[in-house]
Each structure stands twice: as structure tokens, then as C-alpha cells.
C-alpha positions, -999 to 999 in steps of 0.1 A, spaced: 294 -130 373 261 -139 395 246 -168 380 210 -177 379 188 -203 357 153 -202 341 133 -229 329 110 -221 302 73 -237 297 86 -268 275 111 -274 307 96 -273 338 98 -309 344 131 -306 345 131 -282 374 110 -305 387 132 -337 391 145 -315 417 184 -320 402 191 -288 399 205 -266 427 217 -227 427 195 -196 416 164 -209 400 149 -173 388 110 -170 383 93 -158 352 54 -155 347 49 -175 312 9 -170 296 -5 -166 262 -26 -136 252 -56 -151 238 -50 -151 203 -21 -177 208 10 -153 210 39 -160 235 45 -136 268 71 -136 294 78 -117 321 111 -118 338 101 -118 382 142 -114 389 163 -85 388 190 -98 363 209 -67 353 242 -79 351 238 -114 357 251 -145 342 215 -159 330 207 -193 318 175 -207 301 167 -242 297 138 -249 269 137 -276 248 123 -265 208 100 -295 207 67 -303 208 48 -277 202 78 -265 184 66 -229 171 53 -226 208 83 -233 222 101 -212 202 86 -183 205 88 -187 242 124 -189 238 127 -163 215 109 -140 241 128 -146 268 159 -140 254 144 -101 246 130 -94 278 161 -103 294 185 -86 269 163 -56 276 164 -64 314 201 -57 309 218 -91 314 253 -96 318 257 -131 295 225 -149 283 230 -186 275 202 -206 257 203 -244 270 185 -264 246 179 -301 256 164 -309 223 169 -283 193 143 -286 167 141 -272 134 176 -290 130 165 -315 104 164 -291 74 199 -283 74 207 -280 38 184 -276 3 180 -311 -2 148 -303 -31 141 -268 -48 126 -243 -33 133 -256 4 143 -234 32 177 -242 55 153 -243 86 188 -251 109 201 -217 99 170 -197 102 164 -207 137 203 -201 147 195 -166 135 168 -160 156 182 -176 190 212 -150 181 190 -122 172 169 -126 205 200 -112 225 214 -149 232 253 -148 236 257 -184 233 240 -221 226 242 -251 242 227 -286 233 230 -324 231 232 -345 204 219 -320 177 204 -337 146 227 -314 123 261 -312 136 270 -283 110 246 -263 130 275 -253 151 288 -233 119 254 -215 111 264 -190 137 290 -167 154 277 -172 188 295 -198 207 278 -231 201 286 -257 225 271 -296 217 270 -320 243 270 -357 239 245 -378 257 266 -407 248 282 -416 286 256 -412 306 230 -431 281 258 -461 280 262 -464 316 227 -466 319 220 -495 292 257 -514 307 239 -516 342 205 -525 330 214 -548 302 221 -585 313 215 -599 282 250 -614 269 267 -593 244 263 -620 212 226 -615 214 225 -578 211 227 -554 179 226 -517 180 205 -502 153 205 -470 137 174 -454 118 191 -439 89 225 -440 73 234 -403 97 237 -419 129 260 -446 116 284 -434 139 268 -432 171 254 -465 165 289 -478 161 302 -463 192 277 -477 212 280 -509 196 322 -505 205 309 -498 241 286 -528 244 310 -551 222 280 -557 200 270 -555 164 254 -530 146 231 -524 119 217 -497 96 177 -495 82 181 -484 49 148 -462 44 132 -440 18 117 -407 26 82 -406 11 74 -372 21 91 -344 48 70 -365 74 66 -397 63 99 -430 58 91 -463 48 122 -487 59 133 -508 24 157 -527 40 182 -540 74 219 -537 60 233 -560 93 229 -589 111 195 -589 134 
């Protein structure tokens, strides 16, 4: 199947960095002027294996929508596979109901990405990782881990014995202990308490720092 790749609005720096070779396809993102998303797709993808990088971050609901667009005007432009390509997947933090009256945010969005036509999602070290069971799409998760560790082990000279790897919260215990296993360092975990959905204030350093 031909393949070719789109970058969406919260993306094109990526295309950019000038990293990426093959089909780059062209699509004509604008707003209407009350704020709503619009795409048009400039390729002729019937049949074609199409790809679309967009991250769902800041704006979020922006990006989104953008997203969510897409993936109808190219379902409806008959493509062969379409494959969302998420850098950074938001809405993944409210992954369970934690309080009443809450929504599951994680699962909502999964539904729309699938509704939108998408055959399949791919991203990198998702906030949730039960994400990958809120839908029947394939969902592949990538981990930045290698590349992110060869990057500190040739930039770091500092001696292993004054370094500690901390994590913000008690969930990314275990990536902090892998980098830490990689460095040959010591971790630590900040021990915080959530205030509100937007604001943390750290009680406490469980390590050695």
C-alpha cells in the first residue's frame, strides 16, 4: 500500500526539522471565524496507506478537533489504512473516576480518534498505559526511553554518585527506576498532594537528594 504522511497544525515543526523523508502530502488547515476546525485534504489518497502526525496538546481542544477532522475528510476521501501518530496524547490523565461525578476523559477521546475513521493509534510514553485497552483499534505505544538515555549518557559528565533521577508522582516510579538502572544512579519519588485537577503541592522527597 502507497504510503504518504501528514502533519497536522500542532505538528509542523516537526516537518520542519527536515527528518522526515517519503510522501509528505499537503492539506489546507484554517478556522472559520467562529473558532471551528477545517481541513482540506490537497492529495489524492484513495487507497493509500495515510499517516497523520498531531500532537493533542496545547491548545488541546484545538488540536483535537483538527485531528478529529482529518481523520473524516480522509475516510471520506476513501483511504486505504489511516493511522493517527500522536507525539503527545492528551486527555490521558483522567483515566479512571477517581471522585464522583468525573468523566473517563482517556476513553472518551479513544472513541473519538476511532470514530473519526482512524484504523489505528500510535504514541509515546502515554500518561495512562490502560489507554491501550479503551479501544479495539490497534494501539501501538512507543517508549522514548533509548533515545532520551543516549542523549543524557553523552551529555552527562557529572560522575554517577552525584546524580539522582526524580520522579514527580508515585506513577512514573518505574521509568524513573530504569533510567536510574541506565545511569547507575539513585532515585527518588516527590510525594505530592493534588489540591485541585490543576493544581499539586509536593509534601515530601521519599530518597536521597
Amino acid at each position: 500500500m502507497n504510503m504518504i504522511t501528514f502533519f497536522g497544525p500542532n505538528a509542523k515543526h516537526l516537518q520542519a526539522s527536515g527528518k522526515f523523508t517519503g510522501d509528505i502530502g499537503k492539506m489546507n488547515n484554517d478556522r472559520f471565524p467562529s473558532g471551528e476546525s477545517y481541513c482540506q485534504i490537497k492529495d489524492n489518497i484513495r487507497g493509500r496507506d495515510v499517516f497523520v502526525v498531531q500532537s493533542i496538546s496545547n491548545p488541546a481542544n484545538d488540536s483535537l478537533m483538527d485531528l478529529l477532522v482529518f481523520g473524516d475528510a480522509a475516510r471520506r476521501a476513501s483511504a486505504g489504512r489511516l493511522t493517527a501518530v500522536l507525539p503527545n496524547m492528551g486527555y490521558m490523565r483522567q483515566d479512571r473516576k477517581d471522585k464522583p461525578r468525573v468523566p473517563i476523559s482517556a476513553k472518551l477521546i479513544v472513541d473519538m480518534i476511532e470514530c473519526a475513521g482512524f484504523d489505528r493509534i500510535i504514541t509515546m510514553d502515554v500518561h495512562t498505559l490502560q489507554a491501550q485497552g479503551f479501544t479495539n483499534i490497534p494501539f501501538d505505544h512507543l517508549f522514548a526511553f533509548p533515545l532520551i538515555a543516549k542523549h543524557f549518557a553523552e551529555t552527562i559528565k557529572t560522575a554517577p554518585d552525584s546524580l539522582v533521577v526524580a520522579t514527580p508522582d508515585i506513577g512514573g516510579v518505574k521509568r524513573a527506576m530504569a533510567y536510574a538502572e541506565a545511569f547507575k544512579t539513585d532515585f527518588a519519588v516527590v510525594n505530592k498532594k493534588r489540591l485541585s485537577h490543576s493544581k499539586v503541592k509536593a509534601v515530601s522527597v521519599i530518597g536521597d537528594v
